[in-house]
C-alpha positions as CSV (number, residue, x, y, z in Angstrom):
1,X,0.0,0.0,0.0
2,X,2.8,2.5,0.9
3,X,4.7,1.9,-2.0
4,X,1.4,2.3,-4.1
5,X,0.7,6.2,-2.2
6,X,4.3,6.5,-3.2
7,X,4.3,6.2,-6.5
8,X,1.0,8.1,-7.3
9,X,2.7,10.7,-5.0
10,X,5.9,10.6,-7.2
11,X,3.5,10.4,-10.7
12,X,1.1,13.7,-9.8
13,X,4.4,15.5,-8.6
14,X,6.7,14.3,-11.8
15,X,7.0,18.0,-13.5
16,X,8.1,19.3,-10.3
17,X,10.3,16.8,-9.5
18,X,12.1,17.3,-12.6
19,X,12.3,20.7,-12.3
20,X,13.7,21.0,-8.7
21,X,16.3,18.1,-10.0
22,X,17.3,20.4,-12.9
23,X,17.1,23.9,-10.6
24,X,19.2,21.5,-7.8
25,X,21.8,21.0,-10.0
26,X,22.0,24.5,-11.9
27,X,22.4,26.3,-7.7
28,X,24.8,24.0,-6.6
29,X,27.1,24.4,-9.6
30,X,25.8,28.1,-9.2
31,X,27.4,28.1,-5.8
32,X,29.9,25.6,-6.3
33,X,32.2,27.1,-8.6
34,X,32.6,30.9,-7.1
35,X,33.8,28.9,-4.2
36,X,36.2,26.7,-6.3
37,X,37.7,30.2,-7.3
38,X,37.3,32.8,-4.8
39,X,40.3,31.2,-2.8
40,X,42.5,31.2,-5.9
41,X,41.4,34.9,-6.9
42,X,41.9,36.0,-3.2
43,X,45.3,34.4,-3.3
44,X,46.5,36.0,-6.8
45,X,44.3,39.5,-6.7
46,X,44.7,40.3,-2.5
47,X,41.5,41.3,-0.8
48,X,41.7,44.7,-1.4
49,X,41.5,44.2,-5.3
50,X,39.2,41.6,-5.5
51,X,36.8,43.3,-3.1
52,X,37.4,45.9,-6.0
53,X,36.1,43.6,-8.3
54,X,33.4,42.9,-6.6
55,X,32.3,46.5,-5.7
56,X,31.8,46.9,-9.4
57,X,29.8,43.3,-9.5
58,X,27.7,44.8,-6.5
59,X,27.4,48.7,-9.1
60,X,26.3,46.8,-11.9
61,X,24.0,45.2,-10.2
62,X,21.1,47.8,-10.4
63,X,21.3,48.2,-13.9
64,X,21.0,44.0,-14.5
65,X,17.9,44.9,-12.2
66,X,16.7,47.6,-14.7
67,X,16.9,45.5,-17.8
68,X,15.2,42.4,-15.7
69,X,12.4,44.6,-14.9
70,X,10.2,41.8,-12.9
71,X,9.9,39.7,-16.0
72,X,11.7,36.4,-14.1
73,X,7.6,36.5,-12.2
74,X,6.0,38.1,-14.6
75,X,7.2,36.9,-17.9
76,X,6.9,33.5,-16.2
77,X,3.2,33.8,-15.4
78,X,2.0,34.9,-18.8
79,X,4.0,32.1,-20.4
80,X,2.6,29.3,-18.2
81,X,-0.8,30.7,-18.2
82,X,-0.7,30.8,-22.5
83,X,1.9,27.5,-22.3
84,X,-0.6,26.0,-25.5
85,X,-1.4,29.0,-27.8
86,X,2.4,29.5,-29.9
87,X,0.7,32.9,-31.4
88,X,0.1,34.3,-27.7
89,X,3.3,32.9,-26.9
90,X,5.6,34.5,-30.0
91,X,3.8,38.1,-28.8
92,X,5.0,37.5,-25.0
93,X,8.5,36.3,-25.8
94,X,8.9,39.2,-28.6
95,X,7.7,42.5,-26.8
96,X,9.5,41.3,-23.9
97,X,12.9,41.3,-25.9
98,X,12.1,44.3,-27.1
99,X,11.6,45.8,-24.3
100,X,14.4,44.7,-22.6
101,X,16.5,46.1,-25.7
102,X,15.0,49.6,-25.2
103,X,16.0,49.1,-21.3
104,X,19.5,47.7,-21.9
105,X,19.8,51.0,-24.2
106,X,19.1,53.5,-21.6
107,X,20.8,51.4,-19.0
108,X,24.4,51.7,-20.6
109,X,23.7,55.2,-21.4
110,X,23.0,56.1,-17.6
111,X,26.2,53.8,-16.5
112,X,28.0,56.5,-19.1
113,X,26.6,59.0,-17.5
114,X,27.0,57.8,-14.2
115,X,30.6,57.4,-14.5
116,X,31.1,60.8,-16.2
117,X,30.0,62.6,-13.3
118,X,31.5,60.1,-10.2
119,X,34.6,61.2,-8.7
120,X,34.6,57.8,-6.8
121,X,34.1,55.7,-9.2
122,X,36.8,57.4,-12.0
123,X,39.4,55.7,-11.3
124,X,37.8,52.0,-12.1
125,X,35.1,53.1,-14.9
126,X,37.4,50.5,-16.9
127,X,36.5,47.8,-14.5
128,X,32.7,48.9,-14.4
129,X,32.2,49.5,-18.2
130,X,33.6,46.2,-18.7
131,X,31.8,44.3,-15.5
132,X,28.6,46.0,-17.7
133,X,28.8,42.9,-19.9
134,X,26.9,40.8,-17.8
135,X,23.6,42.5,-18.1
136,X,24.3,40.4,-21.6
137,X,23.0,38.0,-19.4
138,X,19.3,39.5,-18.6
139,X,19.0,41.1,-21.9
140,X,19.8,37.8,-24.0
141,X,18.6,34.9,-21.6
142,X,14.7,33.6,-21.3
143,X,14.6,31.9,-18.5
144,X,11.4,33.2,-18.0
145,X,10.5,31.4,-20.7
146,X,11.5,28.1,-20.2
147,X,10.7,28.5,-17.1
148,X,6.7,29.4,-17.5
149,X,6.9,26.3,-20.2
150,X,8.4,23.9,-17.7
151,X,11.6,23.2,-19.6
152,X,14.1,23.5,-16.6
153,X,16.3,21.8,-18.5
154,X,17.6,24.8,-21.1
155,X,18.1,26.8,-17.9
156,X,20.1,24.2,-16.3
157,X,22.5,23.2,-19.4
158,X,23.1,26.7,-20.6
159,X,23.7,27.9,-17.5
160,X,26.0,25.5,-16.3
161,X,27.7,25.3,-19.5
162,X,28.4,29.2,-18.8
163,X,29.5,29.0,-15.4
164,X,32.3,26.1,-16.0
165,X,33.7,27.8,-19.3
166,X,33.8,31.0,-16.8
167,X,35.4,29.1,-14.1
168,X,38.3,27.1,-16.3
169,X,39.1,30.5,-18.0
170,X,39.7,31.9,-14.9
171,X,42.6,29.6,-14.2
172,X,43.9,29.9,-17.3
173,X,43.6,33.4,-17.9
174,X,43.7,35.1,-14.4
175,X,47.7,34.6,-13.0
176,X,48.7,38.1,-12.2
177,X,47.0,40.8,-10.4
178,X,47.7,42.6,-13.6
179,X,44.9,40.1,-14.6
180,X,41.6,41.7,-13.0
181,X,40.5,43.4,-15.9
182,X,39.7,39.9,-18.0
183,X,37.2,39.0,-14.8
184,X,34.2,40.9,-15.9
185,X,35.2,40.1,-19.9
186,X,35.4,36.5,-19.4
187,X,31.4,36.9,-17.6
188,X,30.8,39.1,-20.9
189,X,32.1,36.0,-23.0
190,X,30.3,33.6,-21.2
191,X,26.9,34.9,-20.8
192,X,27.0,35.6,-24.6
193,X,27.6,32.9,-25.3
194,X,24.5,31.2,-23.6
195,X,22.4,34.0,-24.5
196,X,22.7,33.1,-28.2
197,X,21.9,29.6,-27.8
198,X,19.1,29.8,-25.9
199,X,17.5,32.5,-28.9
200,X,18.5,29.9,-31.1
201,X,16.3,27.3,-29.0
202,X,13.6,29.7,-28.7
203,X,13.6,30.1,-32.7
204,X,14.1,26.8,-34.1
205,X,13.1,24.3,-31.4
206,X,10.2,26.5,-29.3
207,X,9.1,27.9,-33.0
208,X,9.0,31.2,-31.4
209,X,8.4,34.1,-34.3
210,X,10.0,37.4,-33.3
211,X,7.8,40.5,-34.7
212,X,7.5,44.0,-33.0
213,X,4.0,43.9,-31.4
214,X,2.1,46.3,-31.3
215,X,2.4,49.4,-29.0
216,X,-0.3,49.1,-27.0
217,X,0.8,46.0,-26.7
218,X,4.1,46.8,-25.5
219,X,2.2,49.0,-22.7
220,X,0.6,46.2,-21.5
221,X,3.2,44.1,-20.4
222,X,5.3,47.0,-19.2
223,X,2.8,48.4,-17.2
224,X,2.0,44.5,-15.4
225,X,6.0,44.3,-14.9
226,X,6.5,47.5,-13.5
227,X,5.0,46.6,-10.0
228,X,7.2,43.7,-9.7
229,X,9.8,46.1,-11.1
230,X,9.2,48.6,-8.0
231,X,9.6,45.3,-5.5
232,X,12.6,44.1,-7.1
233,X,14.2,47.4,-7.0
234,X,13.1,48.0,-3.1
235,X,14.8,44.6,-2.4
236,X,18.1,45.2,-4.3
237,X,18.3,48.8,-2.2
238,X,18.8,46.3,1.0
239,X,20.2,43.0,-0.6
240,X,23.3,44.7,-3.0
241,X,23.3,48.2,-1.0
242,X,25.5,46.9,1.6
243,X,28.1,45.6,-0.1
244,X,28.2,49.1,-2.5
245,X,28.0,50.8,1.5
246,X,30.8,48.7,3.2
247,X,33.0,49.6,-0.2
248,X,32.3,53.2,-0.1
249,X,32.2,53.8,4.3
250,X,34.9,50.5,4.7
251,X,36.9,50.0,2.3
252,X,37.4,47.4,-0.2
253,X,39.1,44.5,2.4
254,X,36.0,44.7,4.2
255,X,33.9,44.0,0.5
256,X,35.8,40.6,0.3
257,X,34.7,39.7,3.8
258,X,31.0,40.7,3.5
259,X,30.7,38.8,0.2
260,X,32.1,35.7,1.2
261,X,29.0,36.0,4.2
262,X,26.6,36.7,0.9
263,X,28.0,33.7,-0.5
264,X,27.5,31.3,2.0
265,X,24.1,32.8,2.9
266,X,23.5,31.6,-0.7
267,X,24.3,28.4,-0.3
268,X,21.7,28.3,3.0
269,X,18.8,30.0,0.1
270,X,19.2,26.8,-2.4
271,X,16.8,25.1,-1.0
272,X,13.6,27.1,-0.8
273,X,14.9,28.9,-3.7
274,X,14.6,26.3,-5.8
275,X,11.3,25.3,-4.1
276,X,9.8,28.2,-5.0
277,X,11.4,28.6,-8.7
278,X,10.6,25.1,-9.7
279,X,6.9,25.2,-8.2
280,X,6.0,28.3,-9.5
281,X,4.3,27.6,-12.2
282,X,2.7,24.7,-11.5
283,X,1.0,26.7,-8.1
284,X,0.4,29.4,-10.7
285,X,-1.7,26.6,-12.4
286,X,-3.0,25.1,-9.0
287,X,-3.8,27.8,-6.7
288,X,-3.4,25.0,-3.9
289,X,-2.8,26.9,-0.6
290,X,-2.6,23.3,0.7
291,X,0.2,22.8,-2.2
292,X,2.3,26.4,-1.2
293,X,2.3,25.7,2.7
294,X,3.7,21.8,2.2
295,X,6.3,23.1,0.0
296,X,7.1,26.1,2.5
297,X,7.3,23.6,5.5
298,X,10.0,21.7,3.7
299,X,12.0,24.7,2.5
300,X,11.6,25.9,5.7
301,X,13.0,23.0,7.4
302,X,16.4,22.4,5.1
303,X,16.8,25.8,5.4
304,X,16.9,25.5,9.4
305,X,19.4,22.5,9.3
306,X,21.6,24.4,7.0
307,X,21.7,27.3,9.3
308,X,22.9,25.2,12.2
309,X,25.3,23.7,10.2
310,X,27.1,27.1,9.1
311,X,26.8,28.1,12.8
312,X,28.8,25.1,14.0
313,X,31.1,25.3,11.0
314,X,31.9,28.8,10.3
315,X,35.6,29.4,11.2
316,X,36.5,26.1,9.2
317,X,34.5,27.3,5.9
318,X,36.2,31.1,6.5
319,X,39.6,29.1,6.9
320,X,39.2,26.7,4.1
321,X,37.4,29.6,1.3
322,X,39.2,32.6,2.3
323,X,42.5,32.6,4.7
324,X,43.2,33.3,8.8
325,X,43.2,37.3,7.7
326,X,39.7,36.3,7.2
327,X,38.5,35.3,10.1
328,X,36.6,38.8,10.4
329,X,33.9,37.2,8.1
330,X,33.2,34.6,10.3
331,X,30.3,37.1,12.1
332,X,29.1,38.5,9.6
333,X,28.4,35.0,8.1
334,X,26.7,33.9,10.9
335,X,24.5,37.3,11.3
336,X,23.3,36.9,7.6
337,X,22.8,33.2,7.9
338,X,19.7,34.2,10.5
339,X,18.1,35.9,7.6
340,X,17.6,32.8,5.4
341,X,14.4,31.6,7.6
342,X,12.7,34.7,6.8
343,X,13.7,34.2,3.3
344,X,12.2,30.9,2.9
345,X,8.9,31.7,4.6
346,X,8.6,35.5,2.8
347,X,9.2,33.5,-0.1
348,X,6.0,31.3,-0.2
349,X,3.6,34.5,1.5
350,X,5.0,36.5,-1.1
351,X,5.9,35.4,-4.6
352,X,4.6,32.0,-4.4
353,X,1.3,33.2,-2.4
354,X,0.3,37.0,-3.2
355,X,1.2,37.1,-6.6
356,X,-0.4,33.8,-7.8
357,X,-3.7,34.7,-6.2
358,X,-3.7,38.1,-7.9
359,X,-2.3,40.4,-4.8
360,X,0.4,41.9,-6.9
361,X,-0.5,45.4,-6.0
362,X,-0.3,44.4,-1.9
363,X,3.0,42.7,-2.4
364,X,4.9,45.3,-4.5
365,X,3.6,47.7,-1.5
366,X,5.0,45.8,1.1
367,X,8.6,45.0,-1.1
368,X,8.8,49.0,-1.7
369,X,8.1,49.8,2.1
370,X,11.4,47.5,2.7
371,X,13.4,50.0,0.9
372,X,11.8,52.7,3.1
373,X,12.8,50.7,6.1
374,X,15.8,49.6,5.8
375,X,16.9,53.7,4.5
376,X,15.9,54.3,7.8
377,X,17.8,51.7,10.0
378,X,20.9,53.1,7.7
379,X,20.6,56.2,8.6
380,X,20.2,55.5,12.5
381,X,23.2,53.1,12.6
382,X,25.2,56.2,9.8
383,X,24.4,59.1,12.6
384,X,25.3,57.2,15.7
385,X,28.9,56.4,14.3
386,X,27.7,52.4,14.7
387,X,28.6,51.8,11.1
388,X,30.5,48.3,10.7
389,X,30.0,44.8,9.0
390,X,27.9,43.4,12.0
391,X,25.9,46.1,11.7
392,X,24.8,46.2,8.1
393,X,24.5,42.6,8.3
394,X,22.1,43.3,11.3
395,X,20.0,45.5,9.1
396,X,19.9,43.2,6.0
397,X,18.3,40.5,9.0
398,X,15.7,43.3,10.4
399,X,14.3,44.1,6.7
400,X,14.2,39.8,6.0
401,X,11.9,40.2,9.4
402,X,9.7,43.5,8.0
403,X,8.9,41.6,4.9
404,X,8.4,38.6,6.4
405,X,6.2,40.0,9.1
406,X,4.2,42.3,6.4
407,X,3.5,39.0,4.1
408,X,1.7,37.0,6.5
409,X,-0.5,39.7,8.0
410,X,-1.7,40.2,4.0
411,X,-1.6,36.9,3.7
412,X,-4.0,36.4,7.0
413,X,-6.0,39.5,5.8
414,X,-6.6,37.5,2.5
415,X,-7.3,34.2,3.9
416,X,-4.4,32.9,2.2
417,X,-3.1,30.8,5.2
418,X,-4.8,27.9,5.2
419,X,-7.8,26.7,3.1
């Protein structure tokens, strides 16, 4: 009898069981190999230019958040929800190119522009016009699309194709400190590359036809992505302005040291982020509440064990990843690794709960209050001279609990708990 409940358990979850097998596999390489090489880069760059590096990562970041523009929820929603009708589907996939063309556009002008009129940021516009290259990445790259169309697959192979080519270049082609420069070029090269295979999958094996729709057309789907837009670019204001903070107030030692806590905080988000990725758009489909909170009580729970694990563990991973003259990181890692609970559960009240039953409006409200919030707690900790790693990191944990706290008072307003 058991093994009968099993298998019909195994047979109605099969999609999604393939998906979080594919999504598994593309986060672990995902986190895998910056680990395989931040040790070597620390070792041949130095912390101070590698945290350099990764300052103008953390910059570009906001523009790859422009050109994104909420289509990774949104894009995904309107493909899974037209996943049978190829016509529908061709005018999705082409007015969201198109507008992410016109965005990339006016992104690289503002970095221009940006950099023209930065004293602070003169002396590696080199560094950040090249690191610009990876917003190739969200301009090129559907994985919206195979996303919405359950096709985890493309995601996983093109991705992980790009992230091993990136990693084997870097031992070959990173040996000095003279070297830095071919960091962000080799991402360029990389994501490129992936970017125009997965357009040639989208033409000749989704049979997608690119056309420019019409405008009003265009309208429409900019105007449903621009509330996600808004909550995307309230949580980036929390989740990258720390590191851009801690290399402008810090200095750039101190940017190595809070992103190797980012990383590892990573690692603790696999779980429920793939969760939530690969059961999107079958819950989309569903609208099981009963579905969303099973899923959430397991993310939740691997996300607990992995927490205690990095607690018990820290100094060893600091040791083995970084060096002893990194040892600084170790409470930062543990400070941010308290914020991965309220990840997982904001999560499934959030994008896996509001914005499948229709509550986009509610949800970008309480995203863009983070924003608000977590200005605030800067500006407290910035005007009492308390400004340090533990206490950024503390404020990155307090908006995790705002958001968190938010979601599941709409959620209970909207009877969204339990069904």
């Amino acid at each position: 009898m058991n093994r009968i409940v099993i298998k019909r358990v195994i047979e109605n979850n099969l999609k999604l069981i393939h998906n979080f097998g594919y999504l598994f596999l593309l986060r672990f390489i995902s986190i895998l190999l910056p680990l395989v090489t931040y040790p070597y880069l620390i070792r041949v760059l130095g912390s101070d230019l590698y945290g350099t590096v990764l300052y103008a990562q953390a910059i570009i970041m906001y523009f790859s958040l422009i050109i994104n523009f909420g289509f990774n929820i949104t894009g995904t929603k309107e493909v899974a929800e037209n996943i049978n009708d190829n016509v529908k589907l061709s005018e999705i996939v082409s007015s969201i190119y198109l507008i992410k063309f016109f965005l990339f556009i006016v992104s690289f002008l503002l970095l221009l522009f940006t950099l023209c009129i930065s004293s602070a940021l003169r002396d590696i516009s080199i560094l950040v016009t090249l690191s610009f290259s990876a917003c190739l990445n969200e301009l090129l790259f559907p994985q919206w699309y195979f996303q919405g169309v359950d096709k985890m697959k493309y995601i996983t192979i093109l991705n992980v194709f790009s992230k091993i080519l990136f990693t084997v270049l870097i031992f070959f082609i990173i040996n000095t400190k003279n070297d830095y420069l071919f960091i962000p070029i080799i991402i360029g090269f990389g994501v490129l590359l992936s970017g125009v295979i997965s357009v040639y999958i989208l033409i000749f094996k989704e049979k997608i036809t690119f056309h420019i729709p019409q405008k009003a057309i265009l309208i429409f789907y900019f105007r449903e992505s621009l509330p996600l837009f808004i909550s995307a670019a309230s949580v980036q204001v929390y989740v990258n302005a720390n590191k851009v903070l801690v290399g402008v107030f810090l200095g750039m030692n101190e940017v190595a040291y809070y992103d190797l806590g980012e990383k590892v905080l990573n690692v603790i988000k696999i779980p429920v982020g793939m969760l939530g990725q690969a059961a999107f758009p079958t819950l989309t489909r569903l609208k099981s509440i009963h579905k969303i909170n099973k899923i959430m009580l397991l993310g939740v729970i691997m996300t607990l064990v992995l927490i205690v694990f990095i607690f018990v563990f820290s100094e060893n991973i600091v040791i083995l990843l970084g060096s002893l003259e990194m040892l600084e990181a170790v409470e930062v890692m543990r400070i941010l690794a308290i914020s991965a609970i309220m990840v997982a559960l904001s999560q499934f009240l959030g994008t896996s709960r509001l914005i499948i039953f229709g509550y986009k409006k509610t949800f970008t409200k309480i995203i863009a209050s983070s924003g608000v919030f977590f200005t605030i707690i800067i500006l407290v900790i910035y005007f009492s001279d308390n400004l340090n790693l533990n206490s950024l990191a503390w404020s990155a944990v307090a908006v995790e609990c705002w958001v968190t706290l938010l979601m599941l008072i709409a959620s209970y307003k909207y009877k969204l708990l339990v069904e």
